[in-house]
N, C-alpha and C positions, 0 to 999 in steps of 0.2 A: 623645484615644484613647491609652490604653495599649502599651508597645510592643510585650509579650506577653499574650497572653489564655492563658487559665487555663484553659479549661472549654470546654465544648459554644457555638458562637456561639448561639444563640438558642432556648430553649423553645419544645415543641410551641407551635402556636399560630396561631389565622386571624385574626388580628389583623392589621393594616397592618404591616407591617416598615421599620422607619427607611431612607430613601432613601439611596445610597452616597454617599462624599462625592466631591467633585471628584477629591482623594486616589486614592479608590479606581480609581474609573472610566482615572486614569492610569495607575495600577500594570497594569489589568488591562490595559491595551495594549502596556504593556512586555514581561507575559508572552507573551503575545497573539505579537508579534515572536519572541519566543525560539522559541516552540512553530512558529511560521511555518517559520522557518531551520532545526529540525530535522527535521521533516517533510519540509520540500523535497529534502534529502539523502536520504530512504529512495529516489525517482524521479530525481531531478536527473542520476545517476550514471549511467541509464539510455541515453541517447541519446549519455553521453561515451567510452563504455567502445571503442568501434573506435581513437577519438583517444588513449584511456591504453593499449590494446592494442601498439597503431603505437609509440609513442614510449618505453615503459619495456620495450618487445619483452617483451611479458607472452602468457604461457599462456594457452589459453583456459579453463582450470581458475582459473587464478587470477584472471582476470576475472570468471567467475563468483562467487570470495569475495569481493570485491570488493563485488560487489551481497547476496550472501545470508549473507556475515561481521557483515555491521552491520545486518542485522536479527535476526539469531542474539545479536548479545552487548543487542542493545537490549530484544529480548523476555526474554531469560534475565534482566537487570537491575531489570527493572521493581517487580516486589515489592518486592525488599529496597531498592530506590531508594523505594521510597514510604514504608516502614518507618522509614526514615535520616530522612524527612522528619516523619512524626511525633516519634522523639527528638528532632532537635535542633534541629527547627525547619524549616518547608518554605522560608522567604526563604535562609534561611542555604545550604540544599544545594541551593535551585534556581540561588544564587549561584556556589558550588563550580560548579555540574554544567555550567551556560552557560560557564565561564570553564575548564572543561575540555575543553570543545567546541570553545573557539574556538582552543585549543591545539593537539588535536589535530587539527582542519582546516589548522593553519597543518602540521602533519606531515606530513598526505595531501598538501600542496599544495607539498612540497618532495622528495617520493620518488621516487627512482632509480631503484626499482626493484622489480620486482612483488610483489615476496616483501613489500618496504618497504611497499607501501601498503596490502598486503591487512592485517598487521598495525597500519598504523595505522588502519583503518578499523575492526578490532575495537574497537580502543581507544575510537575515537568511538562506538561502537555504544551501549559501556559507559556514556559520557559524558553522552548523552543520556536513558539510562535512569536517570539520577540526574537529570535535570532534568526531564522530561515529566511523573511525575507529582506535582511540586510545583504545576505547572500546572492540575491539576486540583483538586489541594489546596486552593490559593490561592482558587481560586475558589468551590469549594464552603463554606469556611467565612468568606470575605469577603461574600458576597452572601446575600440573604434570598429567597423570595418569587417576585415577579415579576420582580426585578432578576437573581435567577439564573437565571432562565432565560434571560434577554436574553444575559448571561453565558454561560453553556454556548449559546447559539445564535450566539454570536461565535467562540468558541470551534469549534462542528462547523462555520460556514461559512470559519475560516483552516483548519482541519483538511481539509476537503475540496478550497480552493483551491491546499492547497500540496502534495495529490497531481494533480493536475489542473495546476498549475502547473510542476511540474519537469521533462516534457519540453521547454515553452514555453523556459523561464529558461535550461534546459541549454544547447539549440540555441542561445540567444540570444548567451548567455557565449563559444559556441565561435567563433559565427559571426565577433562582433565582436574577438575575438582582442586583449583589453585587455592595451595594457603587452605584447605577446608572449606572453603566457602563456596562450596555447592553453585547454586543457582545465581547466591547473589554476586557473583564476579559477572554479570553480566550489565548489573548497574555500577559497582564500584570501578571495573575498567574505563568508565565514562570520566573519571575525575584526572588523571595527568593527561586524558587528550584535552579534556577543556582547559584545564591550567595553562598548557602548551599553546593550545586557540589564541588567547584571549592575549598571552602574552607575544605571539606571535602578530596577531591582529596591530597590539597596539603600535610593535616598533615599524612593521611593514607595509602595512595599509594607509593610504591616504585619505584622507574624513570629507565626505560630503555631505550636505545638506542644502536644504533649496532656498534659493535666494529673497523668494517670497515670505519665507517662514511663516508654515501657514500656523493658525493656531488647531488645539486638539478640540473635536465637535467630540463632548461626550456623551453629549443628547445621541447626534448621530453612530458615536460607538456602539452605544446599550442598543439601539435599536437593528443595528445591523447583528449583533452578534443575536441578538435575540431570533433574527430572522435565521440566521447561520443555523441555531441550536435547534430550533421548531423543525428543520430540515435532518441534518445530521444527526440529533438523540433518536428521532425514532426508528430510521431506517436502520442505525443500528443495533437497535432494542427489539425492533420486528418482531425479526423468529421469537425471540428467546419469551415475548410476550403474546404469543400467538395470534400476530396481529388484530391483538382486539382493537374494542372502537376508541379508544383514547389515543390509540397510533396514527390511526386516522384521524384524527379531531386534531392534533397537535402539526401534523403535517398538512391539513386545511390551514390552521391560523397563520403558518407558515407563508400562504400570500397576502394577506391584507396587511402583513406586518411588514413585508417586503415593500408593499405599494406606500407606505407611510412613508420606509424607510426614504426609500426613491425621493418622493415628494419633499421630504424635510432636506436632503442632500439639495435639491434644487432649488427651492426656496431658498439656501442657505449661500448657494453658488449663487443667486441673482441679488444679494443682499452686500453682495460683497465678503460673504464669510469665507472658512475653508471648511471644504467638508472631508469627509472621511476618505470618499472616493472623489477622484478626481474625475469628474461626468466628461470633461472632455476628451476623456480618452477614447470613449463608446463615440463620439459623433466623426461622420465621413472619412474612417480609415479600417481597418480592417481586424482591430482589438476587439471587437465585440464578438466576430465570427473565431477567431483566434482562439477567445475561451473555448465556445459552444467544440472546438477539436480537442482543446486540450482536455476538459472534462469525457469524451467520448473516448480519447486514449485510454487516460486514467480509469475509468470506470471499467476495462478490459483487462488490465495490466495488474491490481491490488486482489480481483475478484480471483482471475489465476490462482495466483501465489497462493491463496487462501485454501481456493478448495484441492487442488494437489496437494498441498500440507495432508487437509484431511484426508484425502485419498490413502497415500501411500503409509501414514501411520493410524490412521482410524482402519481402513480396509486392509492394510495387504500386512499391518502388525509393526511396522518397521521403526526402531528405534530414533532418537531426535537426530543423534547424530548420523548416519545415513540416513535419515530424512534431506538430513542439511546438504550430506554430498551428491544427493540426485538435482541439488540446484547447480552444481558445480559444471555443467555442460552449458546452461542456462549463461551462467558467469560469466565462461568463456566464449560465447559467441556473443554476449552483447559489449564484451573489452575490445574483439576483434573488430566488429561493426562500428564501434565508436573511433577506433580510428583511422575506417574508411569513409565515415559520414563527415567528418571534420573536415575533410581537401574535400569534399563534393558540395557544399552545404555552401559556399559561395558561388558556384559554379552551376549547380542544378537549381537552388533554391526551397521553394516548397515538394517537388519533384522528390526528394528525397526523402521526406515524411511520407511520401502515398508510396513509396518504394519497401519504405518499411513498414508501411499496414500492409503489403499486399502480401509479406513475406511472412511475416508476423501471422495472415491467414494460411500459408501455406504451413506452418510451424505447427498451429493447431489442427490441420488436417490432417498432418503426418502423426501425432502424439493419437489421435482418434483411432489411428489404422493400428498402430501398435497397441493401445488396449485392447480392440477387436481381434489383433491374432495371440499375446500372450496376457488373456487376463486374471490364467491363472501361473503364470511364472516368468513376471515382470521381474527385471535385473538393472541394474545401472547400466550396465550395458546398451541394453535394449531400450530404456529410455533416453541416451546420449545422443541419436540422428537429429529424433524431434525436438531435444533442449536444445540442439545447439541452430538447429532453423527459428526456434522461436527465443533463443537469444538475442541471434544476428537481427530479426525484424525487429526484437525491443531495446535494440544501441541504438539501429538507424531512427529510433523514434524516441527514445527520450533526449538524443543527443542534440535534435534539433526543433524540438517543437517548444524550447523556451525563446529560441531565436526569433522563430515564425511568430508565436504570440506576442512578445515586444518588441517585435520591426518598428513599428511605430508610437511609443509612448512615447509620452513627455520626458525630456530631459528632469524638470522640474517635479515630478510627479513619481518619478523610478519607484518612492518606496510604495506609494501608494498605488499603481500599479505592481510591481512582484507582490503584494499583498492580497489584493485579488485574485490575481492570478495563482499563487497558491491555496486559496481557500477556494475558488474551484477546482481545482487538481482533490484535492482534498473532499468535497463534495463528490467528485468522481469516482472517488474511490468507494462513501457509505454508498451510493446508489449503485455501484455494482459489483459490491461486496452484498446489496442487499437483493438485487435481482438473482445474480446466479447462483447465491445461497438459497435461495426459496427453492429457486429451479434444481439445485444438484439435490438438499436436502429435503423438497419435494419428491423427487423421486425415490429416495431412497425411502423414506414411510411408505408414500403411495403404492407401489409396485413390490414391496417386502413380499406380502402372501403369494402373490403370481410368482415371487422368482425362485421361492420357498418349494412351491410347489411342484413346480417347473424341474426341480430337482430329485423331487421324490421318486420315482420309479427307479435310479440309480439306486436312493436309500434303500429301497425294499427290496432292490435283487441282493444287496448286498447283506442285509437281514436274513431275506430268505436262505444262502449260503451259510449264515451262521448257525441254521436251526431253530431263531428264533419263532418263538409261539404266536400264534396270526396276533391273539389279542393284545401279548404285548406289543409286538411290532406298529400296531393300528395306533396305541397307545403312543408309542415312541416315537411317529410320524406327524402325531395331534401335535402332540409337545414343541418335535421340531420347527411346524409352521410357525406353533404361537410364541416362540421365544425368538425365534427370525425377527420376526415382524415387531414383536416388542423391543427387540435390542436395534431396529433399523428405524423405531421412531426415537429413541430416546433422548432427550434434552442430551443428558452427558454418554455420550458413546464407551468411554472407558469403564463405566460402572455397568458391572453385572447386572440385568434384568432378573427380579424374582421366579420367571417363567424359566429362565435358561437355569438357573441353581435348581429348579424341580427336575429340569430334564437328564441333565446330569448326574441327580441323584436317583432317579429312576433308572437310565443307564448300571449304573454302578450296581443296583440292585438286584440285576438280571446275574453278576454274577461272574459274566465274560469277558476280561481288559478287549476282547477284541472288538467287541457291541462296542463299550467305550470310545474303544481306536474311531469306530467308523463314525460315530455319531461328531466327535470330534472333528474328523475330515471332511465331514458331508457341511456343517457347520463352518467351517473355514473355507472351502473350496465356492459357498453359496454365497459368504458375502464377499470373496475376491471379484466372484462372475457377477455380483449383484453390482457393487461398488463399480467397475470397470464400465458395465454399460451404462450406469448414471452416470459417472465423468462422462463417457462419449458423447453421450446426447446434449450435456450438458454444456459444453465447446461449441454448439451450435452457437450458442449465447456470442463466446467470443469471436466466433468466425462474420458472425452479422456486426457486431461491433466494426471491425475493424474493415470490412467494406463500407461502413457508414462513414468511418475516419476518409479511406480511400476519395468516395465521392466527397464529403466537404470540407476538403484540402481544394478542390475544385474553387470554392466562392474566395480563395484568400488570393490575393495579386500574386502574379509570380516576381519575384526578387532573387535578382543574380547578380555577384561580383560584389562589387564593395555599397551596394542599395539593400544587401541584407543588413546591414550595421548603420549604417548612417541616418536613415530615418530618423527624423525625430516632428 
């Protein structure tokens, strides 16, 4: 096998496609790794951020960038990283882009100080956006057939594992406190996988690059990333800036910069240039609808993860590492579902993606019933039915919906297609991380005093049993609404409201550890039942999602047997 191919990998054509070789099958495990260890870090950061808060005595702004820095410079990279990977080859810059990773991990895993990691975390962001989609690359134009699907279903089941994975790994890293290094083994474990990647990449991957060799439109890069960032900065900045009118203003400009963009791509495509996106891919086949699924998966699937996190350690108290093993059902039903979508996925085709939204809805309907009956003595246990129905729906869907979106792209065009195509996934993800965020932590301010309140006749029989004096009690029941309410709007959940330290201390001053006791219980029992019914309602979001996915799975061709892979 030659060391560069020249051309399209393989002619229309339903014909058998030659089986990969051993070669191959290793390469694609190497990448397989890399894509693992990137991924992990979009979540992994999630459960460490109290430990990086504590110790670089960081902002809660900057902890924030922190988590939404490196998904900002990852999605704004993604094109023009898949672009770099058509010129010059995707081994080459998935090599660069892993061995930049593991650089700047080894940064994050060395910073002082908050200002220091929020910017090296851009920098990774970057890093990764030049490796992710060689990965797709790679495999699209390595694999034929059946074998790519098996391929992209390897691919969506470490895709899904190692968002599902990174609260587990995080908890696990902090808990175990390797070498003393706390929080940061969860960037410095990033450096012998990338070493391993990159060195693995180079002996076992075969190098592609398109025969055209288009050149790099950097007019068209700035502009596109420009439109990426007007989209993705604010929806992530939203809350935390209460959607004032600059978030709106910046996500206005967000289309005329888009419309430019477009236009300059075209103009540049009829000139004879190369542009950044390859516009043919969008005309008479079914990549354009493809996105508008894969963004509606995605925008279901990041928003999840996110606000269970909160849930189960903002509401119910719960440590990172058993934060991380309530993903662990999750885990195991989307390994199991990945490798029942893999033998179906040339056989059913799209069928199988609407199989997994349907299941996927059923997952969150079953997690809804169980808030509803124990919301205030939720267990691993008791959350393991609904993880692992809303596992199984998110294998049979991340396993196959990289297939279903590149049925048909360009041989020629692979990186710039997975480029796209990752930067809407990514886009999917700020837009409904920013929807069901509003929506769960809308509710949770909005509805504080009603649930507050809603509770009280308990507090006050239980007052009145202590002997407590009407006017303190009246007192003690003011306090508790107004420290609810201000600890259920608070930017940072973990920091103590001024209201809740007065109630406390007036507690304490009555005299009686029992007033304490109750005030304490009534207090934690209000926001378990508070927190429980905002998830509930809040899954709505996901359950409409993913009938949306259901019906426009409908507008894509159905492809079955070896017309899922061979398209080009």
């Amino acid at each position: 096998m030659s060391d560069v191919s020249t051309g399209a990998p393989a002619p229309d054509s339903l014909a058998e496609p030659p089986a990969p070789t051993r070669r191959a099958w290793l390469g694609l495990a190497v990448i397989l790794l890399a894509a693992f260890m990137e991924l992990l870090d979009v979540t992994v950061v999630t459960v460490a951020s109290p430990e990086i808060q504590t110790s670089l005595d960081a902002s809660y702004a900057q902890i924030q960038w922190i988590l939404a820095g490196y998904q900002l410079t990852f999605a704004t990279g993604l094109v023009a990283g898949g672009r770099l990977g058509d010129i010059y080859g995707c081994r080459r810059i998935f090599v660069y882009g892993v061995l930049s990773f593991a650089v700047t991990s080894l940064l994050c895993g060395v910073a002082t100080s908050g200002t220091m990691i929020v910017v090296f975390r851009l920098l990774q962001g970057l890093a990764a956006a030049l490796m992710f989609p060689q990965v797709v690359s790679i495999i699209h134009v390595t694999f034929l057939g059946k074998h790519r699907a098996a391929a992209f279903g390897a691919l969506g089941g470490v895709t899904g594992l190692a968002g599902i994975a990174g609260p587990l790994v995080g908890g696990a890293l902090i808990e175990l406190d390797l070498f003393g290094t706390d929080w940061r083994a969860i960037f410095l474990i990033n450096i012998p996988i990338g070493l391993l990647a990159a060195v693995g990449a180079h002996m076992l991957v075969t190098e592609w690059k398109s025969e055209q060799r288009p050149g790099l439109d950097l007019r068209g890069a700035a502009l596109g990333t420009a439109a990426v960032t007007l989209v993705i900065f604010p929806l992530i900045q939203g809350r935390d800036a209460g959607w004032a009118w600059w978030i709106w203003a910046l996500l206005a400009l967000s289309v005329p910069t888009l419309f430019v963009f477009v236009r300059h791509q075209r103009a540049l495509e009829r000139g004879g240039g190369s542009p950044v996106i390859d516009l043919a891919l969008f005309r008479g086949g079914s990549f354009g609808v493809g996105l508008i699924v894969q963004f509606m998966c995605f925008a279901g699937v990041s928003a999840f993860f996110l606000v269970l996190a909160v849930e189960l350690q903002a509401g119910y108290g719960w440590s990172a590492l058993r934060t991380g093993l309530a993903f662990l059902p999750i885990a195991f039903g989307t390994g199991m579902a990945s490798g029942i979508a893999i033998p179906l996925l040339p056989k059913l085709g799209k069928i199988v993606l609407q199989i997994g939204a349907v299941v996927m809805g059923l997952g969150m309907a079953a997690l809804m019933f169980t808030l509803h009956q124990y919301p205030n003595d939720l267990t691993f246990w008791k959350l393991t039915p609904a993880g692992i129905v809303v596992g199984i729906g998110l294998g049979m869907i991340v396993t196959t919906v990289n297939d279903v979106v590149l049925a048909e792209a360009v041989g020629p065009s692979a990186g710039s297609a997975a480029g796209v195509q990752a930067t809407v996934g990514q886009a999917g993800n700020a837009v409904g991380v920013a929807v069901l965020g509003a929506i769960f932590f809308g509710l949770l301010s909005g509805n504080a005093t009603s649930a507050a309140q809603d509770d009280m006749p308990h507090f006050r029989d239980g007052l009145r049993q202590l002997a407590v004096s009407t006017q303190t009690a009246e007192s003690l029941e003011r306090g508790m609404v107004t420290c609810f309410a201000d600890q259920a709007s608070a930017s940072d959940p973990g920091k103590l409201q001024q209201s809740c330290t007065a109630l406390q201390t007036e507690a304490g001053q009555s005299g009686s550890p029992a007033v304490v006791k109750l005030v304490n219980a009534t207090l934690n029992e209000t926001k378990q039942q508070h927190f429980s019914d905002s998830m509930r309602t809040s899954l709505f979001y996901e359950v409409a999602v993913y009938v949306l996915v259901f019906l426009l799975v409908f507008l894509l061709p159905l492809r079955r047997g070896l017309q899922a892979g061979t398209a080009h």
